[in-house]
C-alpha positions as CSV (number, residue, x, y, z in Angstrom):
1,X,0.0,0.0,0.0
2,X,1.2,3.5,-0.5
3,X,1.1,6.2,2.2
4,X,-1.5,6.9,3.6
5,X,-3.9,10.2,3.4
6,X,-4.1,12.5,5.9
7,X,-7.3,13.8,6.5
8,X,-8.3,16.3,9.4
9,X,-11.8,15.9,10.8
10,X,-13.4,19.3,11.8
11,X,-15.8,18.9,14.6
12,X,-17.6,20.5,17.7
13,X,-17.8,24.2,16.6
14,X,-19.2,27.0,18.0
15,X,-22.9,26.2,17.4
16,X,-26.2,25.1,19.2
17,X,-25.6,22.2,16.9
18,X,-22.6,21.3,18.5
19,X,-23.6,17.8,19.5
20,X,-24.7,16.8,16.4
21,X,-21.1,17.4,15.2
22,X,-19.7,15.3,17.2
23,X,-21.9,12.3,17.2
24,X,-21.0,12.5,13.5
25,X,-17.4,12.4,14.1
26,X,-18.2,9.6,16.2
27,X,-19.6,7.4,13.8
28,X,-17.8,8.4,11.0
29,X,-14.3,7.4,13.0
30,X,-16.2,3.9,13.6
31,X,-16.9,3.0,9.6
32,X,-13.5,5.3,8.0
33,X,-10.5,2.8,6.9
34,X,-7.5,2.9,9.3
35,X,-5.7,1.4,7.0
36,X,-6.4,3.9,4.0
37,X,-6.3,7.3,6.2
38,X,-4.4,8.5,8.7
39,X,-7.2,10.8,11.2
40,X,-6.1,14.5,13.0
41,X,-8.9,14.5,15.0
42,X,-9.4,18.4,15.6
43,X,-11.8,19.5,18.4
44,X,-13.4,22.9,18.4
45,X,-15.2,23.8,22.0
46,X,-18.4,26.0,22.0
47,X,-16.2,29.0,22.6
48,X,-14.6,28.4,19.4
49,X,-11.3,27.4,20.7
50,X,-9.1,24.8,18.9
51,X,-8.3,21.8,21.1
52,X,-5.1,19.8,21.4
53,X,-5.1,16.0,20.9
54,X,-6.1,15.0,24.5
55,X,-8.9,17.5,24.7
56,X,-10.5,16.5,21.3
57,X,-10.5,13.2,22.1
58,X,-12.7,13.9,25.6
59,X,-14.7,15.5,23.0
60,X,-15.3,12.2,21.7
61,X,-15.2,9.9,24.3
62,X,-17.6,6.9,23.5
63,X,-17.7,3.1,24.4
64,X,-18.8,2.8,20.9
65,X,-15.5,4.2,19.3
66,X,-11.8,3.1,19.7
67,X,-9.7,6.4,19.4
68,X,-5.9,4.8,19.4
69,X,-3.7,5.3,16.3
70,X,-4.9,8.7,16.0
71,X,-2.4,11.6,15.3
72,X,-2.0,14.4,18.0
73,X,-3.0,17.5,16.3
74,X,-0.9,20.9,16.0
75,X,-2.5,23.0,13.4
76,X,-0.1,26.2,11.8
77,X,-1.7,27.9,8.6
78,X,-0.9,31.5,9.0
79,X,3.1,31.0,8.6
80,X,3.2,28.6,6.2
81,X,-0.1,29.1,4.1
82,X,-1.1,25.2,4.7
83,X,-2.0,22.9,7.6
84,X,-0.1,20.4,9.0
85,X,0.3,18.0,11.7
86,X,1.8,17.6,14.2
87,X,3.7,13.7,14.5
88,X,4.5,11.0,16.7
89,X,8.0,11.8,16.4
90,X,7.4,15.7,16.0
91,X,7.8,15.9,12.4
92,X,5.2,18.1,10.8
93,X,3.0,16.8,8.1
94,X,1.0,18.9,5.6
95,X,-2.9,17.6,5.8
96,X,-4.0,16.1,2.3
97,X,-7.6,16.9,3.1
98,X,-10.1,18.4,5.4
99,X,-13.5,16.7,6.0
100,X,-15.3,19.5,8.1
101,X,-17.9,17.7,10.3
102,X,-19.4,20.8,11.5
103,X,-23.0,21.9,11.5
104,X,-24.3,25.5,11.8
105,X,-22.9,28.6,12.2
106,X,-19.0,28.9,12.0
107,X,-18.9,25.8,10.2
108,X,-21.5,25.6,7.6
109,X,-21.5,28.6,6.7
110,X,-18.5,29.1,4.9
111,X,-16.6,30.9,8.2
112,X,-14.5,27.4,8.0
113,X,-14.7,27.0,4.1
114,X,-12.8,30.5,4.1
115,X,-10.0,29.5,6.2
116,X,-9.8,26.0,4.3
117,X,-9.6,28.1,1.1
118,X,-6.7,30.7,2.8
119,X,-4.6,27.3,3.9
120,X,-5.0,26.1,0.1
121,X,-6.0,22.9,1.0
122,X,-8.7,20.0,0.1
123,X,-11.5,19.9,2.1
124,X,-14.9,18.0,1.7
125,X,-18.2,20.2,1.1
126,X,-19.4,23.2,-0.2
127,X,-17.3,26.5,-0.8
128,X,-17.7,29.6,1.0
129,X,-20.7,30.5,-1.3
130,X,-22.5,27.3,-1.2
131,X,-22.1,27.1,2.2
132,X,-23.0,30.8,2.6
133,X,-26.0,30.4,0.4
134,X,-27.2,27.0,1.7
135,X,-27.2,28.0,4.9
136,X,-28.5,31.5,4.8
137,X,-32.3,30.6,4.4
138,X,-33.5,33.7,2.8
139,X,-30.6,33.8,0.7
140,X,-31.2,29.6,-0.4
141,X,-34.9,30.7,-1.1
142,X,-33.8,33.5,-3.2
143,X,-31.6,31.3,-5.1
144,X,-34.2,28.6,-5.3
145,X,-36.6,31.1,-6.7
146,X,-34.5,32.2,-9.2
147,X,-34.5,29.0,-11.0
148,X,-38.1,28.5,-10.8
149,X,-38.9,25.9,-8.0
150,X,-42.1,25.9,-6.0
151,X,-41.7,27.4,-2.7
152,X,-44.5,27.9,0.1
153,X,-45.2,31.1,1.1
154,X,-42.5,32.7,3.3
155,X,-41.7,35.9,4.9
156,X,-38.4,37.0,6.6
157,X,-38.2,38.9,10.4
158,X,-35.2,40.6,11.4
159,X,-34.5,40.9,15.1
160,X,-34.1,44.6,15.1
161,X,-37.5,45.3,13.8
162,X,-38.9,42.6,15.9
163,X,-37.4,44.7,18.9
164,X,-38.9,48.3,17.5
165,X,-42.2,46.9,16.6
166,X,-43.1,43.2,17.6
167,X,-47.2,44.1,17.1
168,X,-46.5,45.6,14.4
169,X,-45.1,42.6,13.1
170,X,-47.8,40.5,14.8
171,X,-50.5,41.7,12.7
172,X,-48.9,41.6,9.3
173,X,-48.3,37.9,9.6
174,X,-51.4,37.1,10.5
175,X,-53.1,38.7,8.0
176,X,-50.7,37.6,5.4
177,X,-50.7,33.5,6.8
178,X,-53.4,31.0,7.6
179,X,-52.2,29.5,11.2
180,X,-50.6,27.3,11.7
181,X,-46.7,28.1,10.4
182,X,-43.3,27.5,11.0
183,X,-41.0,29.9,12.5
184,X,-37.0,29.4,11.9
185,X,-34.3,30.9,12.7
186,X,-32.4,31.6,9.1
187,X,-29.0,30.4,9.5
188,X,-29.3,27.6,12.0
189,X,-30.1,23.8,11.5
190,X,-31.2,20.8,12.8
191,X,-34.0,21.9,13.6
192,X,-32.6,24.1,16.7
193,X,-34.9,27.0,17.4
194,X,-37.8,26.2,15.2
195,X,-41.3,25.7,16.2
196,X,-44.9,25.7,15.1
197,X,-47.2,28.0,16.0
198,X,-50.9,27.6,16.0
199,X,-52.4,31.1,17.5
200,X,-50.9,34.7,18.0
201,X,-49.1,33.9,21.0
202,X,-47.2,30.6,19.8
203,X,-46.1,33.1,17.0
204,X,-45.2,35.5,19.4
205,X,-43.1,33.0,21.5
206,X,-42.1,31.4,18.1
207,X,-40.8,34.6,16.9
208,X,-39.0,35.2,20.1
209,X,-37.3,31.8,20.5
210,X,-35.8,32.0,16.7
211,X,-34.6,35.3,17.6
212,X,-32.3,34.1,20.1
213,X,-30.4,32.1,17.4
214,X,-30.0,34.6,15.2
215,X,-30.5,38.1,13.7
216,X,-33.0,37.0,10.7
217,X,-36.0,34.7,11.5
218,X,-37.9,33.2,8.6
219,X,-42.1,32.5,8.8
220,X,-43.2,29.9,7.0
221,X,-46.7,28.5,5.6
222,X,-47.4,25.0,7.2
223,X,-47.2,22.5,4.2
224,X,-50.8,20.6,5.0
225,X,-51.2,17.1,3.8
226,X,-47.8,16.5,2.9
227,X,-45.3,13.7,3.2
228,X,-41.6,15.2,4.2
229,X,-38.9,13.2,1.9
230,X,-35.7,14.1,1.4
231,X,-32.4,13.2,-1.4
232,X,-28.9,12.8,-0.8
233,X,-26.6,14.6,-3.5
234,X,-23.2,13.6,-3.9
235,X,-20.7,15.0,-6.6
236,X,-19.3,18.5,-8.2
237,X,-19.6,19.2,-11.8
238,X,-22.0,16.0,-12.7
239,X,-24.1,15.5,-9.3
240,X,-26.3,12.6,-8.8
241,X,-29.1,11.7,-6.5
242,X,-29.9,9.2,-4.5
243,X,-32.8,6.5,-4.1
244,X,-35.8,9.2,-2.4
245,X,-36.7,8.8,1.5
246,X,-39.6,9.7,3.4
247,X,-39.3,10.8,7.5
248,X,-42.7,10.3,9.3
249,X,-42.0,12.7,12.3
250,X,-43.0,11.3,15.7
251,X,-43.4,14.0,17.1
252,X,-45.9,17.4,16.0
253,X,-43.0,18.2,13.2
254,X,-39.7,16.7,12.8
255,X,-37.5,18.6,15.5
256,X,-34.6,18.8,17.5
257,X,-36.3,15.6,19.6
258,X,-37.5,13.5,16.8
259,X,-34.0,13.7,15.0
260,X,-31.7,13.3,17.3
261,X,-32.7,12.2,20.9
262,X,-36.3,10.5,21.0
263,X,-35.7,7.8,18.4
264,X,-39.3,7.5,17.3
265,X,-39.8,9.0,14.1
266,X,-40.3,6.4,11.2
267,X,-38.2,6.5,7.9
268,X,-39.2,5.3,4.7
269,X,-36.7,4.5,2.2
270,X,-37.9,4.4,-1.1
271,X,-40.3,7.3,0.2
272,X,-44.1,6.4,-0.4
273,X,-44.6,8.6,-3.7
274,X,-44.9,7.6,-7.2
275,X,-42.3,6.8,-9.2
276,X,-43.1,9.9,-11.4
277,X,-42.6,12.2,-8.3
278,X,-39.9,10.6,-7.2
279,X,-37.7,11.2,-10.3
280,X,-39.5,14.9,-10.3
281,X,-37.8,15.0,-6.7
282,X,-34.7,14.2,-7.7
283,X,-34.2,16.4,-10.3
284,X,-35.5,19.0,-8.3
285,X,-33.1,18.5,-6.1
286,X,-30.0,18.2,-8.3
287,X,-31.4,22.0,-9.4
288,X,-31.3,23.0,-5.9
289,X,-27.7,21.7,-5.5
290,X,-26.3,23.7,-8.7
291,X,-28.5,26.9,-7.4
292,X,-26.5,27.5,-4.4
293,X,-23.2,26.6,-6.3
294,X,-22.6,23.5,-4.1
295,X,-20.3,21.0,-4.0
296,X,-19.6,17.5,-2.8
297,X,-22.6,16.6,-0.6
298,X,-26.1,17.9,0.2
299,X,-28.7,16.6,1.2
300,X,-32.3,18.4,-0.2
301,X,-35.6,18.5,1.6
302,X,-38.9,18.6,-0.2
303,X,-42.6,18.6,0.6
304,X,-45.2,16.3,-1.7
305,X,-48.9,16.0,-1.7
306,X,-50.6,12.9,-0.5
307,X,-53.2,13.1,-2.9
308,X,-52.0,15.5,-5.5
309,X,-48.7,14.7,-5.4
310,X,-47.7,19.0,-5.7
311,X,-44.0,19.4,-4.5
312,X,-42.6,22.0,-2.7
313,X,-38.4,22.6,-1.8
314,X,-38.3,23.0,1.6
315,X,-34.5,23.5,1.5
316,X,-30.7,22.2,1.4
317,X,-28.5,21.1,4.0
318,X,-24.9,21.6,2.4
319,X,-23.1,19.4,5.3
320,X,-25.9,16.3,6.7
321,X,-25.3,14.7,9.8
322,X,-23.2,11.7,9.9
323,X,-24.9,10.0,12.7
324,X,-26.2,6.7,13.2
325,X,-29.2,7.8,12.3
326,X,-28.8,10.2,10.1
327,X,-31.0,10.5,6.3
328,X,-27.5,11.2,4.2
329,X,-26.0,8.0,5.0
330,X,-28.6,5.7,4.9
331,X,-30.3,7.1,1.3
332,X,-27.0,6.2,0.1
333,X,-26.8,3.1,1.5
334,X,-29.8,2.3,-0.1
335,X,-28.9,3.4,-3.6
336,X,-25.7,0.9,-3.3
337,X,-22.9,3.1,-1.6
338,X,-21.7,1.9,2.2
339,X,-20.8,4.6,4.7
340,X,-17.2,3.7,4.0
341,X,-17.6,3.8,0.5
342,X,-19.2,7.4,0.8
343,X,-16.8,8.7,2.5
344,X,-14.3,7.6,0.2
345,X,-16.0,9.1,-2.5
346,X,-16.6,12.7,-0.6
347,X,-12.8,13.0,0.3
348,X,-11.7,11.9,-3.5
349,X,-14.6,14.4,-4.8
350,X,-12.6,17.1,-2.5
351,X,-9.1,16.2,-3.9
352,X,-10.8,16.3,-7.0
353,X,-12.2,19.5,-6.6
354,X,-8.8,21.3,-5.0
355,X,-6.9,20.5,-8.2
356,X,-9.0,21.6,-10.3
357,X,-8.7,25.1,-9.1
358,X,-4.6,24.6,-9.5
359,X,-6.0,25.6,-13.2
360,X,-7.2,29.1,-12.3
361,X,-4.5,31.8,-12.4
362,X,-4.3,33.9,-9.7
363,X,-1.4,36.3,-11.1
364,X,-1.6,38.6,-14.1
């Protein structure tokens, strides 16, 4: 065998979604090939700090996942314009590529993507715009728009109006939306901060809850009679999608709870739609992946009709969880790809990527 690659897994972050990262670090340490790739596990707390080796790996600590034969990790990018590692024997190895397992804001947003980008190296996922775009919520709906796919009815809150004139606000979404909606902070996922609100109050306390996660807070029309299904994306200049799944929420909507802690939402994988909507779906949702300029992965949410079968993009998730339970993996898995052969693909879709843009000048 030749040497092996490097690659340095990004998790943690500064995010409410902080958890999520590292349960998909955590399994994706469990199915990666030790004896393909060489892991620099690098931890990032909730204050945003950069941990040593001993400190990411309490980050991790599991029963479920055996953490020796990892490098330590020293990270320098500001001296010499590249990261590297720091050895068993202190030698300092560049990293070949970076798989950034972070979720939210200062991760998925293209915060990270722009420091990956400054240490000119390889790194899995979306660039700064995709991630930008895909995360940003009014910003993806934009885009979405642009290119012509069906949308329900939205309207965007920012906090400082909120603050200046919360009636105000009060009344023109209730005369604009039928109750119940969705309230959501823009740039957050997984569901954090979102809820449903069903009278003026719930909206009130909807409003105020997204507002705590972040400056924008997006309204959104409840889509009735609709199954949820999503598609996994997975490639740069000629994506493909994957086999369509449905998730039948356990709890009042799929939240927080239902995706990550309580276990009891059902999945469906091939979703329970037509064929003929289900190739609609997916490419639907290989023109949502090209609208936001991604990359690599996504994975792309829709709403369809029971008994019309009417879609609607709900929206794009430009770095999907990696848990055990998580929608990217397993869609995958069911169009023929392992975990371990995904994310063999995703890190030789980033090398891919990386020199490929060797080809663009960047002197006159």
């Amino acid at each position: 065998m030749g040497e092996k690659i490097r690659v340095g897994v990004l998790f943690g972050g500064r995010s409410a979604e902080h958890e999520v990262s590292v349960v998909s670090a955590r399994s994706m340490l469990a199915a990666v090939d030790r004896d393909k790739y060489e892991l620099v596990m690098v931890g990032i707390d909730r204050q945003g700090r950069w941990l040593t080796a001993d400190d990411a790996q309490q980050l991790l600590a599991s029963s479920h996942v055996e953490a020796e034969g990892l490098l330590p990790v020293a990270l320098d990018y500001l001296g010499g314009r590249e990261l590297v590692a720091q050895g068993r024997g202190g030698e300092r190895q560049p990293l070949d590529v970076i798989f950034p397992l972070l979720h939210g804001p200062y991760g998925e947003d293209g915060t990270v993507q722009g420091l990956m980008e400054l240490a000119d190296v390889a790194y899995v996922g979306a660039g700064v715009v995709g991630s930008a775009v895909g995360m940003d919520k009014e910003m993806m709906k934009r885009a979405f728009r642009a290119e012509g796919l069906p949308q329900l009815d939205y309207q965007v809150v920012r906090r400082s109006r909120w603050e200046r004139e919360a009636d105000a606000v009060l009344d023109e979404l209730t005369a604009r939306f039928e109750l119940p909606v969705f309230v959501k902070p823009v740039n957050m996922g997984s569901s954090v901060g979102v809820s449903r609100a069903t009278d003026r109050e719930e909206l009130r306390a909807g409003i105020e809850e997204a507002a705590a996660y972040d400056y924008k807070v997006v309204v959104e029309a409840e889509a009735k009679a609709c199954r949820e299904v999503e598609v996994a994306i997975l490639g740069n200049e000629a994506p493909r999608a994957s086999v369509v799944g449905e998730v039948d929420p356990g709890n009042e909507f799929y939240d927080y709870g239902a995706k990550y802690v309580d276990d009891n939402s059902a999945l469906y994988i091939p979703a329970r739609i037509s064929d003929a909507a289900a190739e609609k779906v997916r490419e639907m949702a290989v023109c949502a992946f090209r609208s936001v300029e991604a990359c690599g992965l996504s994975r792309v949410d829709f709403f369809v009709g029971k008994e019309d079968e009417k879609i609607y993009i709900n929206e794009i998730n430009t770095m999907p969880g990696f848990t055990p339970i998580s929608m990217y993996p397993k869609l995958w898995e069911a169009s023929g790809l392992p975990y371990g052969e995904l994310i063999d693909r995703l890190i030789e879709l980033a090398r891919e990527r990386h020199e490929d843009k060797k080809k663009t000048r960047t002197t006159l």
